[in-house]
Backbone of each chain as ProteinMPNN parsed JSONL, in Angstrom:
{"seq_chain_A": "XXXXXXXXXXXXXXXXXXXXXXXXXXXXXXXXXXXXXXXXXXXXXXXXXXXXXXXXXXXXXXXXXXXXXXXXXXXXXXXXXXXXXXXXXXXXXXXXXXXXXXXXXXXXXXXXXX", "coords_chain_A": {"N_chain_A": [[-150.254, 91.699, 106.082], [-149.528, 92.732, 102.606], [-148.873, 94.353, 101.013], [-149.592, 97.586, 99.424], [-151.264, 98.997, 96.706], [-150.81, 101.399, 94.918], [-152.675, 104.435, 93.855], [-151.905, 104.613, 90.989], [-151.012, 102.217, 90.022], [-148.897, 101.034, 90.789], [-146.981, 98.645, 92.75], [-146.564, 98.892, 96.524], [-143.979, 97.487, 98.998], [-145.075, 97.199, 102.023], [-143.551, 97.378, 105.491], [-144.91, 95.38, 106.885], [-144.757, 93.175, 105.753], [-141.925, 92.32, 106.209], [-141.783, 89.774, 107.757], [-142.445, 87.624, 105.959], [-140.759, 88.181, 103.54], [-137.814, 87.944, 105.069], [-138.188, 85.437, 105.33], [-137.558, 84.056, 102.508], [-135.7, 85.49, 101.751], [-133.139, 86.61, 98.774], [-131.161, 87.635, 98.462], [-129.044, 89.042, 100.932], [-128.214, 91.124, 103.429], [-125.985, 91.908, 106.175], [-125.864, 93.945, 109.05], [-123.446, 95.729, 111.176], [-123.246, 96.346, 114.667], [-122.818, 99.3, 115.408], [-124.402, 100.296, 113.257], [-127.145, 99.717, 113.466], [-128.877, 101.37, 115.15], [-128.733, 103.924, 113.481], [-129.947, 102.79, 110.772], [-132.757, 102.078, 112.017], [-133.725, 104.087, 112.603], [-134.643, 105.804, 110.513], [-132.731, 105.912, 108.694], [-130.048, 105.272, 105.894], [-128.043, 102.63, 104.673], [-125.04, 102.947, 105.679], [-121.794, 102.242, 103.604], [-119.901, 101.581, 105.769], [-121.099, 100.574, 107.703], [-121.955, 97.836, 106.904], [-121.558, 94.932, 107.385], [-121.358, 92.18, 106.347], [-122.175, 90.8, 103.297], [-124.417, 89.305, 100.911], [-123.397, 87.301, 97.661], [-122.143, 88.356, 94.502], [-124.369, 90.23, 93.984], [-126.569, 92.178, 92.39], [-126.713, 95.886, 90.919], [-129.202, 97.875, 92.036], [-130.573, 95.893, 93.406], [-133.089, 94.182, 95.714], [-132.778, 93.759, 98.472], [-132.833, 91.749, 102.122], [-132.299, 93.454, 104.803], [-130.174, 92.341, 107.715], [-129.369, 92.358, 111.464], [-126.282, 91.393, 113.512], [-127.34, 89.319, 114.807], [-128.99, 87.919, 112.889], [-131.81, 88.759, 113.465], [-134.117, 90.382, 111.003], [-134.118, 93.057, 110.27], [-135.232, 95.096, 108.376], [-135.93, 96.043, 105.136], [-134.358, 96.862, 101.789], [-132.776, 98.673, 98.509], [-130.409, 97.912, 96.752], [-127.69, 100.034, 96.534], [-125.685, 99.741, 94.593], [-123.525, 97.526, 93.245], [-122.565, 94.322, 94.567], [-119.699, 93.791, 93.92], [-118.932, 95.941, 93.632], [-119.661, 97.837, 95.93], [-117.074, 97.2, 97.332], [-115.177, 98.905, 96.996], [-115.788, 101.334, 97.846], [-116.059, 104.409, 99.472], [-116.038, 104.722, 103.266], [-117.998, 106.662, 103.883], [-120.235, 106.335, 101.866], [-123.423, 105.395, 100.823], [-124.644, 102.282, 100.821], [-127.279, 100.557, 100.852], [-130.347, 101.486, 99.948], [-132.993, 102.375, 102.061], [-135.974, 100.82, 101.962], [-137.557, 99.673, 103.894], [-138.63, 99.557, 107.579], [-138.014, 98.45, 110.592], [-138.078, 100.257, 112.323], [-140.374, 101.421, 111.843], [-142.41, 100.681, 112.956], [-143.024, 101.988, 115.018], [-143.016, 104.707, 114.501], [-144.211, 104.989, 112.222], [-146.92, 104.029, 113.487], [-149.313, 105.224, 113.78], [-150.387, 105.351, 111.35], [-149.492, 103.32, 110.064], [-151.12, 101.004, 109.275], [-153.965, 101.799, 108.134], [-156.851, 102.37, 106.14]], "CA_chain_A": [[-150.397, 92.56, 104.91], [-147.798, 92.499, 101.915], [-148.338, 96.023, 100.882], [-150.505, 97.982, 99.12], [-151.345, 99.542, 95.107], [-150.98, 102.96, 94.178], [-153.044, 104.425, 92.689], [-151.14, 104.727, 89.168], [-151.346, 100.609, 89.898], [-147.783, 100.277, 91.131], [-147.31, 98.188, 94.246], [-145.758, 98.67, 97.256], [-144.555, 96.298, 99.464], [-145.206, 97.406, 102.837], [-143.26, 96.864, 106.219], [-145.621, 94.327, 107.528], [-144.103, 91.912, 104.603], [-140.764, 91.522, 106.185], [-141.531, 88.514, 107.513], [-142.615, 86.737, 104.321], [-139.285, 88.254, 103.133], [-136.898, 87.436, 105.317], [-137.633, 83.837, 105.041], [-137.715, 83.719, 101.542], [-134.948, 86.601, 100.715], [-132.043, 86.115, 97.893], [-129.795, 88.372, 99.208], [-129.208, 89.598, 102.227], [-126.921, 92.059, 104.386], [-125.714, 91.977, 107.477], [-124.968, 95.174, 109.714], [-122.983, 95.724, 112.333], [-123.972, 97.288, 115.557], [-123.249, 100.907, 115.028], [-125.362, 100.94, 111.812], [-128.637, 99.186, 113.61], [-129.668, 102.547, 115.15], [-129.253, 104.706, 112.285], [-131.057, 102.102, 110.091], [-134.392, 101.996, 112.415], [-134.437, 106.04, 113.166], [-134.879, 105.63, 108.965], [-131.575, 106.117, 107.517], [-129.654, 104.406, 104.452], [-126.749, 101.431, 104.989], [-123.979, 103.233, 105.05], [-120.796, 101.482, 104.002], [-119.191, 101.475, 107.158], [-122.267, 99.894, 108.386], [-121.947, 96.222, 106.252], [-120.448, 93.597, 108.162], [-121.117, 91.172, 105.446], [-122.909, 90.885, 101.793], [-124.574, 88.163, 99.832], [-122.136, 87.65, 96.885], [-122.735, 88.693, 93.222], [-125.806, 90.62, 93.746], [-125.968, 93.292, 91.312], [-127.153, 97.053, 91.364], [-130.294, 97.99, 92.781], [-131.562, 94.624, 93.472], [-133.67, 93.878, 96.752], [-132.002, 92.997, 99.816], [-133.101, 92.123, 103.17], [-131.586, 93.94, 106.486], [-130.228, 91.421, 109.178], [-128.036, 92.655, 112.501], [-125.553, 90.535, 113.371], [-127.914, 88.287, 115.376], [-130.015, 87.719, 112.57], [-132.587, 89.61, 113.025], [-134.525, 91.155, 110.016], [-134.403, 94.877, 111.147], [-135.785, 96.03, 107.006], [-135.514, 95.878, 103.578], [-133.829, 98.271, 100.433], [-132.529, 98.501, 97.255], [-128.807, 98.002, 96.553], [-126.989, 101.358, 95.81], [-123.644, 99.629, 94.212], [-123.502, 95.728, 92.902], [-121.954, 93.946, 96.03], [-117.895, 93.79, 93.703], [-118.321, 98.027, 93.844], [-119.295, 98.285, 97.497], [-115.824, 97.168, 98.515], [-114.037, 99.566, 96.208], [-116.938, 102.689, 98.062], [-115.511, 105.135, 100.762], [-117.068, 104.169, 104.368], [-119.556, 107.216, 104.366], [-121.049, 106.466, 100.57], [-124.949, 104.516, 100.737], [-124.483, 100.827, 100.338], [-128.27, 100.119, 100.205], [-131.039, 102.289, 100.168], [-133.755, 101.677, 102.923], [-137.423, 101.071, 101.441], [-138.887, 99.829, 105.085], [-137.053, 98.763, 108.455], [-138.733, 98.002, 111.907], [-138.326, 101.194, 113.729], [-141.825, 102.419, 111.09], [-143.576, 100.285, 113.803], [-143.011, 102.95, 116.357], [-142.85, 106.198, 114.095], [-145.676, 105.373, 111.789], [-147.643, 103.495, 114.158], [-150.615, 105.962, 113.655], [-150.532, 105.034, 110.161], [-149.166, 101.798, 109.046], [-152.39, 100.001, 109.209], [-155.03, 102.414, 108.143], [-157.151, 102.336, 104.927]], "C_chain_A": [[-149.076, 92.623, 104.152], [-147.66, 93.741, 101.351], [-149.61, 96.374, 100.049], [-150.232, 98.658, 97.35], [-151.425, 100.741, 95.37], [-152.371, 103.236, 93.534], [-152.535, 104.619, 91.138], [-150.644, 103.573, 89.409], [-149.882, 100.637, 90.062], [-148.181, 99.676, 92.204], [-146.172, 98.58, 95.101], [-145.792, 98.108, 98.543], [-144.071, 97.426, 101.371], [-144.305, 96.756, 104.105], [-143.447, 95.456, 106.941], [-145.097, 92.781, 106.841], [-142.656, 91.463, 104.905], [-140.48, 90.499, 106.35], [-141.432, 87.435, 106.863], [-141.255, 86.873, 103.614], [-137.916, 87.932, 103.329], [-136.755, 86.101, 105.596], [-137.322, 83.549, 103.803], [-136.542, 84.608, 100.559], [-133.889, 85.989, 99.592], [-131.151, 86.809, 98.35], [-130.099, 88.875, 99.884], [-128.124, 90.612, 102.43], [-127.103, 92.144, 105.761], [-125.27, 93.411, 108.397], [-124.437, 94.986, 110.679], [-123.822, 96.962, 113.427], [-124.442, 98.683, 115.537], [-124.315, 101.378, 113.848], [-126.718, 100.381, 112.041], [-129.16, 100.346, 113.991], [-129.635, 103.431, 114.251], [-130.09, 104.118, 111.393], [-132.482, 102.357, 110.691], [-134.717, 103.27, 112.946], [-134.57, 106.327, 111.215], [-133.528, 105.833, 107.726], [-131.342, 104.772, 106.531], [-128.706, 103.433, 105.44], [-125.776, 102.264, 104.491], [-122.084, 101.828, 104.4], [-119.732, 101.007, 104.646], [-120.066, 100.312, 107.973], [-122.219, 98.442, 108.066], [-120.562, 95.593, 107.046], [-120.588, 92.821, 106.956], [-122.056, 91.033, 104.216], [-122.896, 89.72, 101.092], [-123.902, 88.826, 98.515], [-123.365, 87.912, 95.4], [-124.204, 89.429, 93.386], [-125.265, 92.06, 93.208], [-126.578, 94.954, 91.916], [-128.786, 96.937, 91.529], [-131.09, 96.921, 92.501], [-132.143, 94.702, 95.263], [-132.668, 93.203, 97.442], [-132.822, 92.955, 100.743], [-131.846, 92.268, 103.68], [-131.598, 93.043, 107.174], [-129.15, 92.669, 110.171], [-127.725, 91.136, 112.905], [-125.667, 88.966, 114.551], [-128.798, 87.258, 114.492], [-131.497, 87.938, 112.077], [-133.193, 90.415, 112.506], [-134.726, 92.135, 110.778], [-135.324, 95.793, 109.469], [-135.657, 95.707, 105.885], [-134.883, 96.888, 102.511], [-133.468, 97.504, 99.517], [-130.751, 98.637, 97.468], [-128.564, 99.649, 95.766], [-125.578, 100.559, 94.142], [-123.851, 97.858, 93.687], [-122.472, 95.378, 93.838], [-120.199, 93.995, 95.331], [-117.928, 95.636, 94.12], [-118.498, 98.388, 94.874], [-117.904, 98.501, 98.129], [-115.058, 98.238, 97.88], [-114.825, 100.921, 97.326], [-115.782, 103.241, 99.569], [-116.529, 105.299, 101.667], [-118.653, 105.087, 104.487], [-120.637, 107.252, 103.115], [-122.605, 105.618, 101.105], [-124.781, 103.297, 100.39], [-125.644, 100.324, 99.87], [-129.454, 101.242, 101.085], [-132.307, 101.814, 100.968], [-135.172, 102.134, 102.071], [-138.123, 101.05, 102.92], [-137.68, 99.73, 106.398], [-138.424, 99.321, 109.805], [-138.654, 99.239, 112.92], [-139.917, 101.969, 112.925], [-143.063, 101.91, 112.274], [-143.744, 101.609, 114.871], [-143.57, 104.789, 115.399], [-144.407, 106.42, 113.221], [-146.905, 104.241, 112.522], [-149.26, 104.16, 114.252], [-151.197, 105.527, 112.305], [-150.515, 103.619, 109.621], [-150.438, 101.051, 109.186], [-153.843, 100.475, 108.82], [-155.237, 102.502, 106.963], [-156.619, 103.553, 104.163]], "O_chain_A": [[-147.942, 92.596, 104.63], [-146.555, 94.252, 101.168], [-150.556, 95.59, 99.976], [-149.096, 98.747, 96.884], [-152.265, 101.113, 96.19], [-153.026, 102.444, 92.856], [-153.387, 104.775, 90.263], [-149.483, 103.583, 89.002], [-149.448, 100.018, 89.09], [-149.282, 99.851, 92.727], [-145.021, 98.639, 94.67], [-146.798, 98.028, 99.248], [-143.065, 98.08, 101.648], [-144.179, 95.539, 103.967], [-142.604, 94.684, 107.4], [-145.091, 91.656, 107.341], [-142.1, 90.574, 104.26], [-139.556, 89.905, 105.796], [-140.647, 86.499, 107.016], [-140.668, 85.892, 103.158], [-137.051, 87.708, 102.482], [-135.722, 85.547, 105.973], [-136.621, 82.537, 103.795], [-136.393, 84.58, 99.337], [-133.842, 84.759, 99.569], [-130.133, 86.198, 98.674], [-131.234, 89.351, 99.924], [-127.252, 90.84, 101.592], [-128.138, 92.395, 106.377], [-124.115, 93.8, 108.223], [-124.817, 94.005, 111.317], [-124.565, 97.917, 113.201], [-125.56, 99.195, 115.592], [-124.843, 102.471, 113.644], [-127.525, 100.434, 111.113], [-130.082, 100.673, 113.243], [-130.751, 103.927, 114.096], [-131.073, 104.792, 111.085], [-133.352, 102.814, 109.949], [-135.727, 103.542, 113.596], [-134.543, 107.528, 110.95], [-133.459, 105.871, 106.498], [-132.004, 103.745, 106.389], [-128.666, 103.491, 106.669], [-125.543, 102.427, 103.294], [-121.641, 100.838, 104.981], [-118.855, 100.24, 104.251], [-119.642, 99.403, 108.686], [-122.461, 97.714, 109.029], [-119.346, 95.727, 107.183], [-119.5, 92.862, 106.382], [-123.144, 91.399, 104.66], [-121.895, 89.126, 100.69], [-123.78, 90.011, 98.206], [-124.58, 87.781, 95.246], [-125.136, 88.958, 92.734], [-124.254, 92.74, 93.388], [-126.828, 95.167, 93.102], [-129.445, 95.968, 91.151], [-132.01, 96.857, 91.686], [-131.438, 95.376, 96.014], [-131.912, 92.305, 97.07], [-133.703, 93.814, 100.71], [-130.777, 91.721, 103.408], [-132.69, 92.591, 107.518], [-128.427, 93.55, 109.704], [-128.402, 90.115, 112.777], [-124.871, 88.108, 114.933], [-129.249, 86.19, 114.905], [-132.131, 87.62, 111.071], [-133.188, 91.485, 113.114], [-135.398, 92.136, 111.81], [-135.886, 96.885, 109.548], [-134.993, 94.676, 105.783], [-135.245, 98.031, 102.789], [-133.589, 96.284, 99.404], [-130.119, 99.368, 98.231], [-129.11, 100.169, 94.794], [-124.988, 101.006, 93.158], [-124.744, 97.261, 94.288], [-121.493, 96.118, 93.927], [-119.343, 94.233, 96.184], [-117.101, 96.306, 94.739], [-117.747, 99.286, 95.254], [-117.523, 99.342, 98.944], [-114.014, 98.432, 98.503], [-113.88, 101.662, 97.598], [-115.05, 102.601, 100.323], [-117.624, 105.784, 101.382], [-119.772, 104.732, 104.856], [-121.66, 107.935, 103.164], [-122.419, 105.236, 102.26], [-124.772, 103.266, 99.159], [-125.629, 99.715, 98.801], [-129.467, 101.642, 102.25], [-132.763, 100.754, 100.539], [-135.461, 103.256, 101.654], [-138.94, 101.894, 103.289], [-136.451, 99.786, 106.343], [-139.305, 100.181, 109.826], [-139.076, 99.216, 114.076], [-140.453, 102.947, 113.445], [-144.161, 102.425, 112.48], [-144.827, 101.943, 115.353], [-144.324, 105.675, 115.801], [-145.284, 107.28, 113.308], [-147.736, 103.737, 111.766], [-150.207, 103.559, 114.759], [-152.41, 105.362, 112.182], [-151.335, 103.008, 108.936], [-150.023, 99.897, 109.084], [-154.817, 99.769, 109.08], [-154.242, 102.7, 106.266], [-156.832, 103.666, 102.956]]}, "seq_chain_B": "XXXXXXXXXXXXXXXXXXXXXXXXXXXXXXXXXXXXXXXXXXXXXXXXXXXXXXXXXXXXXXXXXXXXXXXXXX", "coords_chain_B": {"N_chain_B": [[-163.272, 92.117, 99.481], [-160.835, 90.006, 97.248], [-160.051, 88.478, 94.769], [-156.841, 88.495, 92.914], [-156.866, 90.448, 89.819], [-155.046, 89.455, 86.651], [-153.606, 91.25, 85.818], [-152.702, 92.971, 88.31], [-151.917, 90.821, 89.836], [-149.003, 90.334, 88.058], [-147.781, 92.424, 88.596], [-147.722, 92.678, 91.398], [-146.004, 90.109, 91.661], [-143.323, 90.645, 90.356], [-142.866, 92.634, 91.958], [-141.863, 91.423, 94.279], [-140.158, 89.264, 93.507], [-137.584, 90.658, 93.485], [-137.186, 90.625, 95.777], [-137.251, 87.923, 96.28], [-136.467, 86.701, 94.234], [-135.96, 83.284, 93.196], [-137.563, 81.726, 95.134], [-139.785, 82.81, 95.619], [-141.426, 80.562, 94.163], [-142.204, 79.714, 96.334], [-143.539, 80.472, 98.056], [-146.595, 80.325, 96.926], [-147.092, 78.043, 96.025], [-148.386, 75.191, 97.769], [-148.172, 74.105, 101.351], [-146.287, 71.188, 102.983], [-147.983, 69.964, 104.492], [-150.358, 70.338, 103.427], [-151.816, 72.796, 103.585], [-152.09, 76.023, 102.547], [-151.303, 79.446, 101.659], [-152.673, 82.714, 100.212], [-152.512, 85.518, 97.759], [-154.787, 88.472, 98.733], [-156.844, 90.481, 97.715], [-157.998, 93.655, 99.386], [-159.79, 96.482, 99.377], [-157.133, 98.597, 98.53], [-155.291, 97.407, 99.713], [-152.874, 94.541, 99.788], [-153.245, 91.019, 101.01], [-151.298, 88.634, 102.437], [-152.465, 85.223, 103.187], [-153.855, 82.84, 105.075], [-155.677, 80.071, 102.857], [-157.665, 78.936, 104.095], [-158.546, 80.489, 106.051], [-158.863, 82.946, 104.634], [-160.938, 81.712, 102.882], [-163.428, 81.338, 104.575], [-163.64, 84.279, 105.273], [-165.036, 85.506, 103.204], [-167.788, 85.327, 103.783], [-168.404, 87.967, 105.321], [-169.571, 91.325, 104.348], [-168.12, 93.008, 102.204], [-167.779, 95.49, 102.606], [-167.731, 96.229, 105.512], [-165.715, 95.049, 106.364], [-161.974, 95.317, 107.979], [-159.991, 94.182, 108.005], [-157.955, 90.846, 107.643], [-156.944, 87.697, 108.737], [-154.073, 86.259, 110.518], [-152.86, 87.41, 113.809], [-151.141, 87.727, 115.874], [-150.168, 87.979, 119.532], [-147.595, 89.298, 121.456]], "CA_chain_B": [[-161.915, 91.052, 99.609], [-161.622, 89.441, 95.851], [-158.241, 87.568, 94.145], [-155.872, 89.703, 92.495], [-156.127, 90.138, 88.715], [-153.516, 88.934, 86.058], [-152.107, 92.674, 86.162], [-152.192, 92.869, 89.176], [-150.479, 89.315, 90.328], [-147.786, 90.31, 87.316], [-146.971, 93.37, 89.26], [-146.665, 92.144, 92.582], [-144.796, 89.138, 91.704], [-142.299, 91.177, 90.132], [-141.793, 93.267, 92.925], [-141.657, 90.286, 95.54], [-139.627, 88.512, 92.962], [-136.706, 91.375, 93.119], [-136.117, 90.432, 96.765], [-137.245, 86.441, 96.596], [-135.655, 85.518, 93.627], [-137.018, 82.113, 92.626], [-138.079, 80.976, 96.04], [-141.332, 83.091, 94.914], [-142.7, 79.641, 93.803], [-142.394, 78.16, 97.179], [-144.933, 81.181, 98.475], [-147.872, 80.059, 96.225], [-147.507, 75.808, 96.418], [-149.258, 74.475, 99.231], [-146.835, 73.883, 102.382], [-145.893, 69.604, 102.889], [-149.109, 69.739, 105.611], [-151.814, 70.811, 102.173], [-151.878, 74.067, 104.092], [-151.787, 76.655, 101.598], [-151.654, 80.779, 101.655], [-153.116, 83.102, 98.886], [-152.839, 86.372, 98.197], [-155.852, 88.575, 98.237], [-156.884, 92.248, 98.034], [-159.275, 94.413, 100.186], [-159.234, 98.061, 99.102], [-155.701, 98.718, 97.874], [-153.96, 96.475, 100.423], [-152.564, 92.933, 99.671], [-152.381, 90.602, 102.288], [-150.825, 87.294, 102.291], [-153.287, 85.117, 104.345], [-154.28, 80.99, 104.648], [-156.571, 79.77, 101.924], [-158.888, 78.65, 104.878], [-159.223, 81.89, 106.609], [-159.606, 83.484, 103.035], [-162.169, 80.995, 102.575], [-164.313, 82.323, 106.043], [-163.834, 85.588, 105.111], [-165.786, 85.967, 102.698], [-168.622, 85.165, 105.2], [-168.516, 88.889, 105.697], [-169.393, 91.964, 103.459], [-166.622, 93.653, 101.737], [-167.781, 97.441, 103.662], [-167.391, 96.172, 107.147], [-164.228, 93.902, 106.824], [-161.18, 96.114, 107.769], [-158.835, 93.089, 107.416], [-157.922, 89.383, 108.048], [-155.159, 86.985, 108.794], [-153.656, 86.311, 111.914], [-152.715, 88.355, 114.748], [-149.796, 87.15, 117.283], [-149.517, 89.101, 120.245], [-146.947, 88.88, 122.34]], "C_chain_B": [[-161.735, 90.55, 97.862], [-159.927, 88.929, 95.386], [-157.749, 88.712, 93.365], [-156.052, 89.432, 90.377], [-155.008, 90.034, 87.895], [-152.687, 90.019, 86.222], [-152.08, 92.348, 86.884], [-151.485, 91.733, 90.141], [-149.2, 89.673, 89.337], [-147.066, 91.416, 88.187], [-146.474, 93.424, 90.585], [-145.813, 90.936, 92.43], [-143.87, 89.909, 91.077], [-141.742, 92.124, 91.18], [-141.214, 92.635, 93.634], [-140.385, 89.993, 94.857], [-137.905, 89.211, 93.536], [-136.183, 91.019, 94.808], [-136.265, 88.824, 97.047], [-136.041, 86.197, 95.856], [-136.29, 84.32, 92.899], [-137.37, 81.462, 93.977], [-139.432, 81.569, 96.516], [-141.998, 82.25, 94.987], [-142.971, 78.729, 94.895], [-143.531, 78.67, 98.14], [-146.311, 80.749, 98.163], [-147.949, 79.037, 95.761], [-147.529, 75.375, 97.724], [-147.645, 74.089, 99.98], [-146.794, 71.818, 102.188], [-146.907, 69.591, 104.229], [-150.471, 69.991, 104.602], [-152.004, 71.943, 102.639], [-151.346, 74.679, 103.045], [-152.194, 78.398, 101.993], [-151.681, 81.507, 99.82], [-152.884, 84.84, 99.11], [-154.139, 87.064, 97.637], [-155.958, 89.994, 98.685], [-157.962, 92.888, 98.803], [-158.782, 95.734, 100.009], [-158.223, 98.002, 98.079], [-154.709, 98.264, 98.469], [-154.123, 95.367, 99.871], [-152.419, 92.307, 100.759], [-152.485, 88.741, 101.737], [-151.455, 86.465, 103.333], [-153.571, 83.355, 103.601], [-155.513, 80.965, 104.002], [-157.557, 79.692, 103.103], [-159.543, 79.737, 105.579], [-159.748, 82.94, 105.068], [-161.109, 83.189, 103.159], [-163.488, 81.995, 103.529], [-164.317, 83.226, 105.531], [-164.773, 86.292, 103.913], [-167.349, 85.865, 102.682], [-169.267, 86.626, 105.348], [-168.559, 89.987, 104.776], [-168.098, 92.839, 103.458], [-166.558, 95.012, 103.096], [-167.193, 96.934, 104.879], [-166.589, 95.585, 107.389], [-163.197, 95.115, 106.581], [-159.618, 95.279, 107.365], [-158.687, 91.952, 107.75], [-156.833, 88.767, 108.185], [-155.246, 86.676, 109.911], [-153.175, 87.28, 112.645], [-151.836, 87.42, 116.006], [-149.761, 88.333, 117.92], [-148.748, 88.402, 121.009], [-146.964, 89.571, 123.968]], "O_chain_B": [[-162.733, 90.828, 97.197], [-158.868, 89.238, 95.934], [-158.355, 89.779, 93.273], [-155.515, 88.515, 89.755], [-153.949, 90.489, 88.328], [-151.514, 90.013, 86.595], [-151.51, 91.259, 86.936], [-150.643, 91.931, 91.017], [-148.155, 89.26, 89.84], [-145.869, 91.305, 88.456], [-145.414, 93.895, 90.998], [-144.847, 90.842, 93.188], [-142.975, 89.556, 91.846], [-140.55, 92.398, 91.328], [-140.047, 92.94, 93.88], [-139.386, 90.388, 95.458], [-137.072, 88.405, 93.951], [-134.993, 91.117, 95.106], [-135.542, 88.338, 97.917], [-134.978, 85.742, 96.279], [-137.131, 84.513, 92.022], [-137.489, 80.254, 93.773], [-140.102, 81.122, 97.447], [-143.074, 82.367, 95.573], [-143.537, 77.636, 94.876], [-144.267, 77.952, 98.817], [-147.168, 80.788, 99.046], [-148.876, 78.849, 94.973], [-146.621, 75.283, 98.55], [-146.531, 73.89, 99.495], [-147.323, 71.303, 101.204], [-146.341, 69.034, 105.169], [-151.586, 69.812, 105.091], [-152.698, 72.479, 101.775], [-150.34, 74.228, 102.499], [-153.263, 78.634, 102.556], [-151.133, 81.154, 98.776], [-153.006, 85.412, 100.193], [-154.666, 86.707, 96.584], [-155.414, 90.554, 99.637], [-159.033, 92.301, 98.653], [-157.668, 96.128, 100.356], [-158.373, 97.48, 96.974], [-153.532, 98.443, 98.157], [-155.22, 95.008, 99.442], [-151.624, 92.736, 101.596], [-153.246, 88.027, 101.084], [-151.145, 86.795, 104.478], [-153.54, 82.867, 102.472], [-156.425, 81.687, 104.404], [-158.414, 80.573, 103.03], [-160.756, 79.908, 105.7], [-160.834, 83.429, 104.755], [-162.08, 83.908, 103.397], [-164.163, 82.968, 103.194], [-165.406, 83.275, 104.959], [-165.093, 87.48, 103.865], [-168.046, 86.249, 101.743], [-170.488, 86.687, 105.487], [-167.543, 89.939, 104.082], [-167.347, 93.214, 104.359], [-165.774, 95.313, 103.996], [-166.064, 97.318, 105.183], [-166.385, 95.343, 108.578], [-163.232, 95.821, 105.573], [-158.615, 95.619, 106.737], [-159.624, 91.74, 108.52], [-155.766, 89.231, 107.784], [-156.327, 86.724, 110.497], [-153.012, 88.293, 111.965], [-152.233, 86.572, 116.806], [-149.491, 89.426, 117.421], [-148.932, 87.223, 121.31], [-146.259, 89.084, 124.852]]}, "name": "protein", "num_of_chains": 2, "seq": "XXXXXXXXXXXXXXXXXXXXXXXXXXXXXXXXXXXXXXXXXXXXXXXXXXXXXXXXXXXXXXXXXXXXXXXXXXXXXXXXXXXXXXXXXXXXXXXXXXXXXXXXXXXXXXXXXXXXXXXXXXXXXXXXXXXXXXXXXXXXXXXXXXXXXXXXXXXXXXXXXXXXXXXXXXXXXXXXXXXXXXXXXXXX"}
């Protein structure tokens, strides 16, 4: 499933779509360890949290979430265009979380139901 | 189950787009095996699913299909 319509006909793209995403992403981010469990209990990327950032990507553009194995852990929206992250003080929002792999566990009652 | 109209393909490719990019167009041209995925709606979900299982699926009335695709368990 890649996500679902609103009704007021927006879309959204649902967890289940990371995989389609993280083969196909344009930019990415990398976290480091300490910032994989706050990411999948639902928090933001802080900027303490970025180990590393696809270059030139601007303000709130789509990213996928990797940890530093690789592993798609989610997806968000850029807070900052990747030159103003580095200027940000460590506890500001680097990228805002839309989905991220701990929803399997939390909305597990939900995520799949009409 | 039923194909997505033009709105609605303009509005999900623009969302997809915002985290593909242009490797969007490599989602919706057949893979280098003619294997091809489509997307297609049931209700108010989208799901991204192989033309051939598509195909089958519509085998089955809309009411009683809750969804389709594959399923990996591990």
């Amino acid at each position: 499933m890649v996500g679902k319509f609103t009704k007021t006909g927006k879309f959204r793209i649902n967890l289940t779509a990371l995989d389609l995403l993280a083969q196909h992403a344009r930019y990415k981010v990398w976290i480091k360890p300490n910032g994989v469990m706050p990411l999948l209990y639902g928090g933001s990327v802080l900027k303490a949290h970025v180990a590393r950032f696809s270059e030139d990507c601007g303000e709130n553009a789509g990213v996928v979430i990797y940890d530093q194995n690789d592993t798609p852990l989610g997806f968000g929206v850029t807070a900052r265009s990747s030159a103003q992250i580095a200027k940000l003080d460590p506890t500001s929002i680097a990228v805002h979380r839309q989905a991220d792999a701990g929803e399997y566990l939390r909305e597990e009652d939900t995520l799949f139901t009409t | 189950m039923r194909s997505l109209t033009e709105e609605e393909t303009r509005t999900l490719f623009t969302k997809l787009a915002s985290y593909t990019g242009r490797s969007l167009n490599s989602l919706i041209t057949p893979a280098e095996d003619g294997s091809m995925s489509v997307f297609r709606l049931q209700g108010s979900r989208v799901y991204y699913v192989n033309k051939e299982i598509a195909n089958l699926s519509v085998s089955f009335p809309r009411e009683s299909k809750l969804l389709f695709g594959f399923f990996v368990i591990v």
